[in-house]
The first five atom37 places (N, CA, C, CB, O) and aatype in JSON, in Angstrom:
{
  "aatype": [20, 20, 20, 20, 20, 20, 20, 20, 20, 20, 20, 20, 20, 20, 20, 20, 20, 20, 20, 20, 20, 20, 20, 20, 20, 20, 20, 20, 20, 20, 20, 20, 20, 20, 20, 20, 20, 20, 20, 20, 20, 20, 20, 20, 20, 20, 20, 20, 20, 20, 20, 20, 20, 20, 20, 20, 20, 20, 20, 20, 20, 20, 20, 20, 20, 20, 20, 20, 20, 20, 20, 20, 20, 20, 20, 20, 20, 20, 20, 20, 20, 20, 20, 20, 20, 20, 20, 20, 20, 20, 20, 20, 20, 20, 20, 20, 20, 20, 20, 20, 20, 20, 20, 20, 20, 20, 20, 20, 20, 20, 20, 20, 20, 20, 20, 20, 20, 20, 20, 20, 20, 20, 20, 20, 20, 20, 20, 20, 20, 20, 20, 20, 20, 20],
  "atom_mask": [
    [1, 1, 1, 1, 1],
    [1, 1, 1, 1, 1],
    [1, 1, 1, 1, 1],
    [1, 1, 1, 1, 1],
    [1, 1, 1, 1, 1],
    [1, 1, 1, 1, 1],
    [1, 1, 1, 1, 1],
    [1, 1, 1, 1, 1],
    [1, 1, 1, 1, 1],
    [1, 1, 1, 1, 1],
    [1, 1, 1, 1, 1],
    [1, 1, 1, 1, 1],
    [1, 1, 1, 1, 1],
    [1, 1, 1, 1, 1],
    [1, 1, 1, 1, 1],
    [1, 1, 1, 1, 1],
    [1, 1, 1, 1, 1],
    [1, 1, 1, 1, 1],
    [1, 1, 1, 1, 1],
    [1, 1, 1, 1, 1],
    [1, 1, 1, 1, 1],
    [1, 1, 1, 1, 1],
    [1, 1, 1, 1, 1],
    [1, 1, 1, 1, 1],
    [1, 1, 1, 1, 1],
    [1, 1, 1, 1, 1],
    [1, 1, 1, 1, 1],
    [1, 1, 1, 1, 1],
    [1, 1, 1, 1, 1],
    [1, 1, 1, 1, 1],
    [1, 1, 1, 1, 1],
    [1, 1, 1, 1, 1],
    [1, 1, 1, 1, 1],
    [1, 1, 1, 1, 1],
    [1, 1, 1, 1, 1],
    [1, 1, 1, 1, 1],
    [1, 1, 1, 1, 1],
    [1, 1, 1, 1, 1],
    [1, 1, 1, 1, 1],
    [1, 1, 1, 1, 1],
    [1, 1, 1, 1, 1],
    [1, 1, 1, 1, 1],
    [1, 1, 1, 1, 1],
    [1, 1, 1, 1, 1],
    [1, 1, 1, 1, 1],
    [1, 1, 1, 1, 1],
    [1, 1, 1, 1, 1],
    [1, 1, 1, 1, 1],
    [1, 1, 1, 1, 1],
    [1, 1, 1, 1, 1],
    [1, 1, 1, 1, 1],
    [1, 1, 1, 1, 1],
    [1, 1, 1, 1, 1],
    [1, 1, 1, 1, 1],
    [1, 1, 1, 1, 1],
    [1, 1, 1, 1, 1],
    [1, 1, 1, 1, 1],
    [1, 1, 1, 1, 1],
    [1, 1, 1, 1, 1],
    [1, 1, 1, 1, 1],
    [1, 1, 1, 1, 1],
    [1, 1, 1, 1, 1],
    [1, 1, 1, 1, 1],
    [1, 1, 1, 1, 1],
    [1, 1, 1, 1, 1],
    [1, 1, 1, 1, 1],
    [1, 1, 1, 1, 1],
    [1, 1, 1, 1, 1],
    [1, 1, 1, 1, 1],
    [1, 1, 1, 1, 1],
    [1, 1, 1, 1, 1],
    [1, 1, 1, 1, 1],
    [1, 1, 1, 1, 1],
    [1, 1, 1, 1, 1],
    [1, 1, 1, 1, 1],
    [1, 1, 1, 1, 1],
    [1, 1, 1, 1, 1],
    [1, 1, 1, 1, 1],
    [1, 1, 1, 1, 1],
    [1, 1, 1, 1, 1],
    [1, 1, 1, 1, 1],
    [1, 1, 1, 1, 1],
    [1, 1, 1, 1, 1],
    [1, 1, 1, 1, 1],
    [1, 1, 1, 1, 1],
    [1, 1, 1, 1, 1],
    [1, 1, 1, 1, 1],
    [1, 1, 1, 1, 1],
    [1, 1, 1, 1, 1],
    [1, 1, 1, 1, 1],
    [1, 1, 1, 1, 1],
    [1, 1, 1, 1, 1],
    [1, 1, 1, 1, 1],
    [1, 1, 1, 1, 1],
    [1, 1, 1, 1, 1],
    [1, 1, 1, 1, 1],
    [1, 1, 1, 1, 1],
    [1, 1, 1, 1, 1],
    [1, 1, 1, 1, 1],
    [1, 1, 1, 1, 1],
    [1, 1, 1, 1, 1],
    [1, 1, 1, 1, 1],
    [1, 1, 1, 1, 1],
    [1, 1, 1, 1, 1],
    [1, 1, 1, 1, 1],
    [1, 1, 1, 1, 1],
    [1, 1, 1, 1, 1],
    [1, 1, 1, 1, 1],
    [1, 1, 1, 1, 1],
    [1, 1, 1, 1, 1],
    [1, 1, 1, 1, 1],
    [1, 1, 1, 1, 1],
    [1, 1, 1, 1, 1],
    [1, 1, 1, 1, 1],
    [1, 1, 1, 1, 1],
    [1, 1, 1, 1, 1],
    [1, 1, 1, 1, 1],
    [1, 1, 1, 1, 1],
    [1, 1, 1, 1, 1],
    [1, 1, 1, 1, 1],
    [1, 1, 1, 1, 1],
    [1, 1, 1, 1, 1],
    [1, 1, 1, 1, 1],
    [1, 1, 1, 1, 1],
    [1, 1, 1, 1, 1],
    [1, 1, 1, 1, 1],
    [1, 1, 1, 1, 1],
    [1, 1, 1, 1, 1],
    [1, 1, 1, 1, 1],
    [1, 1, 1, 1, 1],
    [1, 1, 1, 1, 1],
    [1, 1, 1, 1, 1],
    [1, 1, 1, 1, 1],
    [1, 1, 1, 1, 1]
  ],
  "atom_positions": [
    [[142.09, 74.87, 108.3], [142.09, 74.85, 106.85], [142.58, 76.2, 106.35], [140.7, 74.53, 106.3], [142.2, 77.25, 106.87]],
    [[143.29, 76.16, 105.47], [143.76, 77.72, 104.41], [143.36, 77.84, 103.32], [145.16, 77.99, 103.99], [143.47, 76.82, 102.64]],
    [[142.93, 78.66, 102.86], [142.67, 79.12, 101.36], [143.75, 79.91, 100.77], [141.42, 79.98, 101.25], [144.7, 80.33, 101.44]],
    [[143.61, 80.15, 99.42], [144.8, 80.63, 98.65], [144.61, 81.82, 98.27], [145.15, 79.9, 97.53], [143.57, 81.77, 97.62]],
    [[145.02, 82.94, 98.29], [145.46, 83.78, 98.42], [144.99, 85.09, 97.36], [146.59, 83.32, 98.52], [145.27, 84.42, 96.36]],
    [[144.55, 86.27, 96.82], [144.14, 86.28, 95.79], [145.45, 85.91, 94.61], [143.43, 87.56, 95.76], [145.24, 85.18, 93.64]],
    [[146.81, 86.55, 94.87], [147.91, 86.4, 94.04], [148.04, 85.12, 93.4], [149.04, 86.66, 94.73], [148.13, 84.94, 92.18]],
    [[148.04, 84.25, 94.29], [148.31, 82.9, 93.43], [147.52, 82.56, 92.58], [148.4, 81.78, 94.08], [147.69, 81.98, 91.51]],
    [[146.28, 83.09, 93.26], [144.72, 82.5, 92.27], [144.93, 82.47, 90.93], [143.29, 83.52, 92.34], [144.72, 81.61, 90.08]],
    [[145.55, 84.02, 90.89], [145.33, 84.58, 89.14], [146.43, 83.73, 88.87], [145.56, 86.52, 88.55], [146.22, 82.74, 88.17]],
    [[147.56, 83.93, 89.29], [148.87, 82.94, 88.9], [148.49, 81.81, 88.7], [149.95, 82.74, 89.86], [148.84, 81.42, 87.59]],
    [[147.91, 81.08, 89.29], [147.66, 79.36, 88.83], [146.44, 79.61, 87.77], [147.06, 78.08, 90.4], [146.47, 78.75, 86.89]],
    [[145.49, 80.44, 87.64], [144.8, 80.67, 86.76], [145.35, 81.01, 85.37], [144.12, 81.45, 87.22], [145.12, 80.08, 84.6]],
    [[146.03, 82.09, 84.75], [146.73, 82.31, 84.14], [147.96, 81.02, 83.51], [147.02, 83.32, 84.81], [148.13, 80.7, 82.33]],
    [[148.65, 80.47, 84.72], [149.34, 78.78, 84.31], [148.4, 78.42, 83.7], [149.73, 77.54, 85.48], [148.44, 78.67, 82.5]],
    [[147.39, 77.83, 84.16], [146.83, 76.99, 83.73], [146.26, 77.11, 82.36], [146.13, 76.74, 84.54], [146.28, 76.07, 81.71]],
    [[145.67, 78.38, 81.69], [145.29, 78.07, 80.44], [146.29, 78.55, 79.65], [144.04, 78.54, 80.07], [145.85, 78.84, 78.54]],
    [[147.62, 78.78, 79.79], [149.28, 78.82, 78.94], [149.51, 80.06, 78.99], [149.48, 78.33, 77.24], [150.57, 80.45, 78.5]],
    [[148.59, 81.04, 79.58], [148.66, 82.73, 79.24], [150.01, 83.25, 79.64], [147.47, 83.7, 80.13], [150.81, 83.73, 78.84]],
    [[150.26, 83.08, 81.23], [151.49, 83.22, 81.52], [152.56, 81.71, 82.48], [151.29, 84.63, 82.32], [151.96, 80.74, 82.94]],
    [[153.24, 81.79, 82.53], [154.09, 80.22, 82.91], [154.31, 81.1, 84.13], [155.76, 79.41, 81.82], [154.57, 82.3, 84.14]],
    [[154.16, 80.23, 85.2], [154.76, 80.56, 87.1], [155.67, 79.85, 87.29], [153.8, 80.2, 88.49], [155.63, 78.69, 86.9]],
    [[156.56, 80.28, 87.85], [157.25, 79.12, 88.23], [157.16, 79.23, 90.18], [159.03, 79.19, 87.41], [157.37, 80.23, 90.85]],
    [[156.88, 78.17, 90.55], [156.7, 78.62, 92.21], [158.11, 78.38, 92.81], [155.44, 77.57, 93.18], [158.8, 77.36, 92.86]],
    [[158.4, 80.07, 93.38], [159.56, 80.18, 94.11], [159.58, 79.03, 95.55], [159.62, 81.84, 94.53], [158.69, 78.22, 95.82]],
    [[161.2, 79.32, 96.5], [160.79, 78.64, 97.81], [159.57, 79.33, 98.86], [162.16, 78.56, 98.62], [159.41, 80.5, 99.19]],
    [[158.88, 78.27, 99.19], [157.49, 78.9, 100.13], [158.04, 79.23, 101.46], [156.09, 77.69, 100.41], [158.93, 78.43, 101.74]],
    [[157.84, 80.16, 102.44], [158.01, 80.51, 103.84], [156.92, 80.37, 103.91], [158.57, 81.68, 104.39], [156.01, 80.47, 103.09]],
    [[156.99, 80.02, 105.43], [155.9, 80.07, 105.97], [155.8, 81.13, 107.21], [155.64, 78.78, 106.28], [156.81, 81.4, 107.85]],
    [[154.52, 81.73, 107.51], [154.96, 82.87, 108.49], [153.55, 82.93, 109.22], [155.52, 84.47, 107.71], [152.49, 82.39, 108.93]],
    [[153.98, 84.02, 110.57], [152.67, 83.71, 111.66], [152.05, 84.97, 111.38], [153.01, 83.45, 113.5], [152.69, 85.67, 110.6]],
    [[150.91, 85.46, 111.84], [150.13, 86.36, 111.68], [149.27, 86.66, 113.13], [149.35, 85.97, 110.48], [149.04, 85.62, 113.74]],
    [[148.87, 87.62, 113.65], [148.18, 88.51, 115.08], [146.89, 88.15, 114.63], [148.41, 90.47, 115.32], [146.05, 87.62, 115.35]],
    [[146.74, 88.45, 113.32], [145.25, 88.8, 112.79], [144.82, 88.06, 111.13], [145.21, 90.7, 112.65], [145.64, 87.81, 110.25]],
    [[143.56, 87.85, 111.06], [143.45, 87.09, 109.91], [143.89, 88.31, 108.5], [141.7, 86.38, 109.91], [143.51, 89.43, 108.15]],
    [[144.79, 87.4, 108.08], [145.59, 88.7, 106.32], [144.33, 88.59, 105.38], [147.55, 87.77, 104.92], [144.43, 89.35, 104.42]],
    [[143.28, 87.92, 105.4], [142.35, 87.87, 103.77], [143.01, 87.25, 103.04], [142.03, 89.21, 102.88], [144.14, 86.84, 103.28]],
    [[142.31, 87.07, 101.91], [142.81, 86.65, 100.82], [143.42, 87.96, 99.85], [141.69, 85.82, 100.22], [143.64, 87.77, 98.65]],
    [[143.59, 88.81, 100.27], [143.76, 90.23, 99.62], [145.36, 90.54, 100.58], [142.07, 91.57, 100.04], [146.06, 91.39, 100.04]],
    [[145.82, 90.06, 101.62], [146.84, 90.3, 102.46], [146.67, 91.64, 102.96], [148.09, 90.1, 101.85], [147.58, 92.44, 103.15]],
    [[145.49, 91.81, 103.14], [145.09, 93.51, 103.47], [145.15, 93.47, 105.0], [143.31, 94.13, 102.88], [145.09, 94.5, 105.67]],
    [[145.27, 92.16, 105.56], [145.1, 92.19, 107.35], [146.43, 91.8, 107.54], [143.87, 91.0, 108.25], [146.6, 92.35, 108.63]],
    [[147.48, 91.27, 107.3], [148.69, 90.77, 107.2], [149.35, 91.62, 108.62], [149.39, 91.06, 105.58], [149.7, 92.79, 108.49]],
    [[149.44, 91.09, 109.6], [150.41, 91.54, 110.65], [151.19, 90.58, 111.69], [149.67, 92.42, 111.42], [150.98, 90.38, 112.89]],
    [[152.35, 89.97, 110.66], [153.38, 89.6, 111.37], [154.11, 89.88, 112.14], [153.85, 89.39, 111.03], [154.8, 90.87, 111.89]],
    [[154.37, 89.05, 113.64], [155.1, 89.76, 114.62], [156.58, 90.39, 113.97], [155.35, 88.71, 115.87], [157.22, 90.14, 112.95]],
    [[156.74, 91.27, 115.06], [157.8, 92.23, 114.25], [159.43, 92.31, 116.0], [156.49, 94.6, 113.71], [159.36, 92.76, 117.15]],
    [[160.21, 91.83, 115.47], [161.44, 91.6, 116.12], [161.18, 90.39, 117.36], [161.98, 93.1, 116.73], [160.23, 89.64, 117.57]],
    [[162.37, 90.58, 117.99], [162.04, 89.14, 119.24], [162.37, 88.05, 118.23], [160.05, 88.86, 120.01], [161.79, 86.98, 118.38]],
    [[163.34, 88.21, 117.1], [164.01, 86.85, 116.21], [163.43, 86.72, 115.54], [164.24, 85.58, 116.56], [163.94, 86.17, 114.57]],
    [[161.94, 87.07, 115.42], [160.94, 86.32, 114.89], [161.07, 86.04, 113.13], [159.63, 87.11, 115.32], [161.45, 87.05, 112.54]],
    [[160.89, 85.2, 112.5], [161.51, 85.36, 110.58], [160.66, 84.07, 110.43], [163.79, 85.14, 109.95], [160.36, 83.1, 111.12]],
    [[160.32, 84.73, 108.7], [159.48, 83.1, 108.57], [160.09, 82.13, 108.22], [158.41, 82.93, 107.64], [161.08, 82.54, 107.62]],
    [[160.08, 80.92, 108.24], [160.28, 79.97, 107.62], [160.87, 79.17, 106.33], [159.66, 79.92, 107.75], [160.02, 78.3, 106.1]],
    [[161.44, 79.1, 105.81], [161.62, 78.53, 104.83], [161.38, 76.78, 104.26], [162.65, 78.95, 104.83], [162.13, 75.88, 104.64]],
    [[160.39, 76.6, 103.46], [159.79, 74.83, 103.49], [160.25, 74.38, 101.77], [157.42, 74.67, 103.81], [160.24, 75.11, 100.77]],
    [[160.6, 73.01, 101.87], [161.13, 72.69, 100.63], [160.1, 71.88, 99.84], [162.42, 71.97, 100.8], [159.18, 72.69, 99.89]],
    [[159.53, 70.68, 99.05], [158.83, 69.58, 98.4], [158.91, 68.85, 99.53], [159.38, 68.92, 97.08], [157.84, 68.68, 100.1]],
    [[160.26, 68.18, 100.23], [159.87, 67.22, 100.71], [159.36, 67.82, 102.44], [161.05, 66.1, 100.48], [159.21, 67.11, 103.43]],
    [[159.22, 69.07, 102.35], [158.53, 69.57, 103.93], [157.04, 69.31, 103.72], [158.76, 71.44, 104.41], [156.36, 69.52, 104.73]],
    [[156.32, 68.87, 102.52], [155.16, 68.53, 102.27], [154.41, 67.17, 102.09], [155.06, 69.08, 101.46], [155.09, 66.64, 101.21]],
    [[153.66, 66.52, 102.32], [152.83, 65.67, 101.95], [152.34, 65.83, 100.72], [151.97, 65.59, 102.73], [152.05, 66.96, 100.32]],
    [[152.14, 64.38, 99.73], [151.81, 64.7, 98.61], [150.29, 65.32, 98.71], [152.02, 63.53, 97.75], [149.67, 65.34, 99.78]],
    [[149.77, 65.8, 97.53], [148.64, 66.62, 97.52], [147.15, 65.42, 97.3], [148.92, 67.86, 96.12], [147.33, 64.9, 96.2]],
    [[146.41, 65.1, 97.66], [145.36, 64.27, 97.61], [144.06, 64.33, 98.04], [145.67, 63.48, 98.02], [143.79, 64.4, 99.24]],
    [[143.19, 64.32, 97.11], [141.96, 65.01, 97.18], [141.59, 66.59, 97.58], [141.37, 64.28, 97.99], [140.8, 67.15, 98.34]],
    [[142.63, 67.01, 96.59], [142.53, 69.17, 96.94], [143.04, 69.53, 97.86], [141.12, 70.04, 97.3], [143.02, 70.75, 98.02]],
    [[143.83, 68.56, 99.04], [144.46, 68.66, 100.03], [145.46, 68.51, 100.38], [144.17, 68.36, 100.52], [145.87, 67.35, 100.3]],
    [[146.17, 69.34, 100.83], [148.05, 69.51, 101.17], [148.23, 69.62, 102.66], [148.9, 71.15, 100.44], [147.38, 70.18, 103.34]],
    [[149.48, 69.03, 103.25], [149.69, 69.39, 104.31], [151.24, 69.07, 104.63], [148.71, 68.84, 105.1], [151.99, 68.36, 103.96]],
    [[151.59, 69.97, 106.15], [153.16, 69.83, 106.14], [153.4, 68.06, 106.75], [153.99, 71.26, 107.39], [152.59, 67.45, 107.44]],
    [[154.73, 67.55, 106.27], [155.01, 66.3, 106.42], [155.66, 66.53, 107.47], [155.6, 65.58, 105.42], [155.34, 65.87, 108.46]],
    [[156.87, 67.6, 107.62], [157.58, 67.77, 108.72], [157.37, 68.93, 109.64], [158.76, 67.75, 108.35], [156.96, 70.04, 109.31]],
    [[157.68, 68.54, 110.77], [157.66, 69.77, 111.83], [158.39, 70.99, 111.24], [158.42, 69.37, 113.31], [159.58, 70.93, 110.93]],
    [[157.68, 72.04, 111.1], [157.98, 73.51, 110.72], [157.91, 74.33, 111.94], [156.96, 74.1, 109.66], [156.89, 74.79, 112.45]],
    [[159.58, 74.5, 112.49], [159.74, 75.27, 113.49], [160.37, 75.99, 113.21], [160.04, 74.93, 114.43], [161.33, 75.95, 112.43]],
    [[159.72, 77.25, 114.1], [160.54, 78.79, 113.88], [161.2, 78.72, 114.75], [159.89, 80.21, 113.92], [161.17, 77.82, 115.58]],
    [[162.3, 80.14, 114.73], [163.68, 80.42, 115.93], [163.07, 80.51, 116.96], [164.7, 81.79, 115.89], [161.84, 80.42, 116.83]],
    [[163.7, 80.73, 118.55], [163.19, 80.7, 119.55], [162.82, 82.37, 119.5], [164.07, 80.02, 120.65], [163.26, 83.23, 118.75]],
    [[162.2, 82.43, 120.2], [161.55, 83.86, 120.39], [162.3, 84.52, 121.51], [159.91, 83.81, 120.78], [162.14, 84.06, 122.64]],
    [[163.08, 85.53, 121.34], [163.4, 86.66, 122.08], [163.0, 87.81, 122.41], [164.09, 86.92, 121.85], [163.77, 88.7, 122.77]],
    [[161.96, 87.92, 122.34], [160.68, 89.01, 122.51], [159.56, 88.17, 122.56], [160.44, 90.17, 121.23], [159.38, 86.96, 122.43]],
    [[158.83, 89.21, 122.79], [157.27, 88.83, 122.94], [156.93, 88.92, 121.25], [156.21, 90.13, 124.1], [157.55, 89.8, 120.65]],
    [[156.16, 88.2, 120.59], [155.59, 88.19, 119.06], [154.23, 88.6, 119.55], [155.64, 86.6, 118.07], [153.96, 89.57, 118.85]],
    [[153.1, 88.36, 120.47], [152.03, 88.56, 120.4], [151.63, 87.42, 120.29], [151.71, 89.35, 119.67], [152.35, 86.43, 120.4]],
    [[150.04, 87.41, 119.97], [148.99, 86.11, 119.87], [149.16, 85.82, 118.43], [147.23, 86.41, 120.29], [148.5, 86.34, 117.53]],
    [[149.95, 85.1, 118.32], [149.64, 84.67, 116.95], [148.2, 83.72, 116.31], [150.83, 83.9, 116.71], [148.47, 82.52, 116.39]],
    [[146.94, 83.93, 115.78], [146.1, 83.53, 115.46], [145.68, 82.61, 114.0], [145.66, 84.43, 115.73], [144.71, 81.99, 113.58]],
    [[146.96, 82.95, 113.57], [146.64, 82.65, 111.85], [148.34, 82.1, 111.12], [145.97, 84.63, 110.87], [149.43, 82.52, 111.49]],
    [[148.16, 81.38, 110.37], [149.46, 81.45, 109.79], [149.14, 82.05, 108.14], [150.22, 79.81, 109.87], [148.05, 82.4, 107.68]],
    [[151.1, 82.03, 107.16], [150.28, 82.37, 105.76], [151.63, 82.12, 105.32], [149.36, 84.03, 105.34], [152.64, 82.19, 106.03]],
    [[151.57, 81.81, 103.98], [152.86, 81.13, 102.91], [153.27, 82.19, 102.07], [152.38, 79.79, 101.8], [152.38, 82.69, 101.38]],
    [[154.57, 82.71, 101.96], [154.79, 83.55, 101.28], [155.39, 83.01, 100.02], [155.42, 84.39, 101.93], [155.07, 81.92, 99.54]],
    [[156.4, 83.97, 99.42], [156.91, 83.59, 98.18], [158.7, 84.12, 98.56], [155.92, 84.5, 96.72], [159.66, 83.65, 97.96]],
    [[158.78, 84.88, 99.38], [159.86, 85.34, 99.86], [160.47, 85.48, 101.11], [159.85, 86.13, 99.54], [159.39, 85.72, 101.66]],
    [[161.34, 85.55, 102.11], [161.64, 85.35, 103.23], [161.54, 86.49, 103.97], [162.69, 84.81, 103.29], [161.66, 86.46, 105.19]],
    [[161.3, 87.76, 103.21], [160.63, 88.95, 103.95], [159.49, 89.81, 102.36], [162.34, 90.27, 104.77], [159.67, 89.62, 101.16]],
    [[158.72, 90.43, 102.83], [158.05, 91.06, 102.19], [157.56, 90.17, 101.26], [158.59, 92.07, 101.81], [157.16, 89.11, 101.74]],
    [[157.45, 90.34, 99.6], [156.91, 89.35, 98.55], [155.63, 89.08, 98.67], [157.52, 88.11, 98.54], [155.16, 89.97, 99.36]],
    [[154.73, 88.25, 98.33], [153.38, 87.81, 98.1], [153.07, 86.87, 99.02], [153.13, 87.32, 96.81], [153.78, 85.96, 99.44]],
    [[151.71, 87.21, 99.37], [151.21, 85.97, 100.31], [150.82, 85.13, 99.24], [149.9, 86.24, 101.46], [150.43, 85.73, 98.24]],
    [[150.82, 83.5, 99.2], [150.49, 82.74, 98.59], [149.4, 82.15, 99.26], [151.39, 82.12, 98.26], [148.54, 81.82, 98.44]],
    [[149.04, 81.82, 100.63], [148.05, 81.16, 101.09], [148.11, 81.51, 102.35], [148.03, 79.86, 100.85], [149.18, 81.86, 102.84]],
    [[146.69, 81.45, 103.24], [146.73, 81.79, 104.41], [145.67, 80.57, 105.53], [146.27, 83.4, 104.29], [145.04, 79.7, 104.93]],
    [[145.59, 80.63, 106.68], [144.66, 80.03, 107.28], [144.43, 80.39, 109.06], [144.99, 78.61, 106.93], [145.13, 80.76, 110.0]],
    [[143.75, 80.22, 108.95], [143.97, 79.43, 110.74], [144.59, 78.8, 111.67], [143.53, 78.8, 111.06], [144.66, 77.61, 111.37]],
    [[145.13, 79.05, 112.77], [145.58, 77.94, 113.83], [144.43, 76.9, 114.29], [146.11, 78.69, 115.21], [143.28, 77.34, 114.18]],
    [[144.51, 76.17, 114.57], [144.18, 75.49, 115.25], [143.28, 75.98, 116.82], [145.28, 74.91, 115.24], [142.11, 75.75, 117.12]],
    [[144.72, 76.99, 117.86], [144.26, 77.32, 118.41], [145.18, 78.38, 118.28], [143.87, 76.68, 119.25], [146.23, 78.14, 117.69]],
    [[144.88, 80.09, 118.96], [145.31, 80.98, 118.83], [146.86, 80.65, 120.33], [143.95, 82.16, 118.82], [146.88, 80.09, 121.43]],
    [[147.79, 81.34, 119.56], [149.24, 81.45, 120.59], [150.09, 82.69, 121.08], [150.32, 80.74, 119.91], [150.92, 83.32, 120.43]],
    [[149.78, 82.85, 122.05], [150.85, 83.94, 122.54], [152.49, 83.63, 122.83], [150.3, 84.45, 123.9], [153.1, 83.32, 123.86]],
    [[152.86, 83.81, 121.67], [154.54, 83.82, 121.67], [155.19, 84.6, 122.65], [155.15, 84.35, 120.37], [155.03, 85.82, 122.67]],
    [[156.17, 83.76, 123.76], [156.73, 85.29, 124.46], [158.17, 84.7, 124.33], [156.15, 85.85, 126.4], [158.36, 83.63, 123.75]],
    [[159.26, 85.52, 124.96], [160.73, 85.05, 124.77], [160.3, 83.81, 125.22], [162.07, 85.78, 125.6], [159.22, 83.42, 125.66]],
    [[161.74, 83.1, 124.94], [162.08, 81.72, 125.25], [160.88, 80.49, 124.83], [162.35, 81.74, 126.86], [161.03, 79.35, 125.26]],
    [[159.63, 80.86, 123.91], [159.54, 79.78, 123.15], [159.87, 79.98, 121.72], [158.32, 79.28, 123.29], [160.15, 80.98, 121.06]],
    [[159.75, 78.65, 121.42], [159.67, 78.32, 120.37], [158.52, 77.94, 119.62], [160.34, 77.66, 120.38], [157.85, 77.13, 120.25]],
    [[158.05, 78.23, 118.52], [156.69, 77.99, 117.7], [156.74, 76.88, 116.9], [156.31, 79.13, 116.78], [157.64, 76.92, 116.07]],
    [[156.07, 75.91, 116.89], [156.23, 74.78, 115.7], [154.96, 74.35, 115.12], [156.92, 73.43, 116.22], [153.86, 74.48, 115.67]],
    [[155.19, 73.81, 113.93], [154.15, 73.03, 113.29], [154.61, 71.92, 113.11], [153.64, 73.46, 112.14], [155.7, 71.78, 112.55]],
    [[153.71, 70.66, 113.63], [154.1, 69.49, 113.72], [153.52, 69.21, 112.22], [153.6, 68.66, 115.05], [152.78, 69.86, 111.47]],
    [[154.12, 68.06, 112.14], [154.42, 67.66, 110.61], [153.96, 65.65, 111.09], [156.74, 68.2, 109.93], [154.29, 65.0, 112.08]],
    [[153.06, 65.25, 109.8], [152.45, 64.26, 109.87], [151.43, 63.73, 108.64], [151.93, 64.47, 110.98], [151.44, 64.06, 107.45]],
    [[150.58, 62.85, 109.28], [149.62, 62.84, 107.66], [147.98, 62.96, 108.97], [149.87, 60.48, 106.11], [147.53, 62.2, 109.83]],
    [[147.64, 64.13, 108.5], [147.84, 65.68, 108.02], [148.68, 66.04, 109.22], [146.32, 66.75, 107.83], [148.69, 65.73, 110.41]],
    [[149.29, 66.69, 108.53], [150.19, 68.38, 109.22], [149.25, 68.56, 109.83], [150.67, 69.95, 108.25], [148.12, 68.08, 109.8]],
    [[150.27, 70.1, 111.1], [149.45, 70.92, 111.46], [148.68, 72.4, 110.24], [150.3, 71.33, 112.65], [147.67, 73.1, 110.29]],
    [[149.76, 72.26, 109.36], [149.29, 73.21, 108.16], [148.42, 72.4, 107.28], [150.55, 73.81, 107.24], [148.64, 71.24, 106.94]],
    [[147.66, 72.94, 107.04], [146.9, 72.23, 105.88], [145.98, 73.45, 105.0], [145.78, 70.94, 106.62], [145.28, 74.37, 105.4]],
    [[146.34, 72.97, 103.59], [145.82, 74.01, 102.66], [144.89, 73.39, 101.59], [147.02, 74.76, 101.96], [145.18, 72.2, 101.48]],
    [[144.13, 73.67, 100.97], [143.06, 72.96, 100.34], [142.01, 74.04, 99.15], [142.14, 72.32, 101.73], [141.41, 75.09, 99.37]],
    [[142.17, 73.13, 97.75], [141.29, 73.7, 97.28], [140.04, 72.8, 96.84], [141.86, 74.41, 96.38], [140.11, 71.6, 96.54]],
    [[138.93, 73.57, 96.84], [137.09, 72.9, 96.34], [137.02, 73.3, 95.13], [135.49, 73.58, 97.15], [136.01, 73.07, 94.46]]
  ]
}
């Protein structure tokens, strides 16, 4: 499961009672060593070995139902030419490098990326991503 992020919070907060209008850019999606917070204060994405996040469109998603989102299609990254590390966590940005975390979560199970794989999120009803608000 993922929670959202503090940035978006205020952003969909702010939408929502007309204060300021968001418009949500394209989402990446990206891996993480260590859990980022909701503050992106832990944020440590592997760094070279190909590694780049993602880019996901509307229809890379499942519609949203009962506070719950998830990916429809397999979200695979480049093959890895380096070692990335254990990746433990994933998180949604707003930009394809740097920019705002929008949401973050958990794997499933934690992964050590080394050359020659490839990382994916299988895509289904539910995804392997899944984000959710209570």
């Amino acid at each position: 499961m993922g929670s959202f992020a503090d940035f978006i919070e205020d952003k969909f907060l702010d939408h929502l009672v007309g204060k300021t209008a968001y418009t949500m850019p394209t989402a990446y999606l990206g891996l993480s060593t260590v859990d980022p917070e909701d503050d992106a204060s832990g944020l440590a994405e592997p760094s070279g070995g190909s590694y780049a996040r993602v880019a996901t469109a509307g229809a890379d998603w499942n519609a949203a139902s009962g506070g719950s989102i998830s990916n429809a299609q397999d979200i695979t990254f480049p093959e890895a030419t380096g070692d990335w590390g254990t990746c433990t966590h994933f998180a949604l940005f707003d930009a394809a490098s740097g920019g705002n975390m929008l949401a973050h979560g958990s794997l499933a199970s934690s992964k050590h990326i080394e050359s020659g794989e490839i990382a994916k999120f299988a895509g289904g009803t539910p995804g392997d991503v899944v984000l959710t608000l209570d």
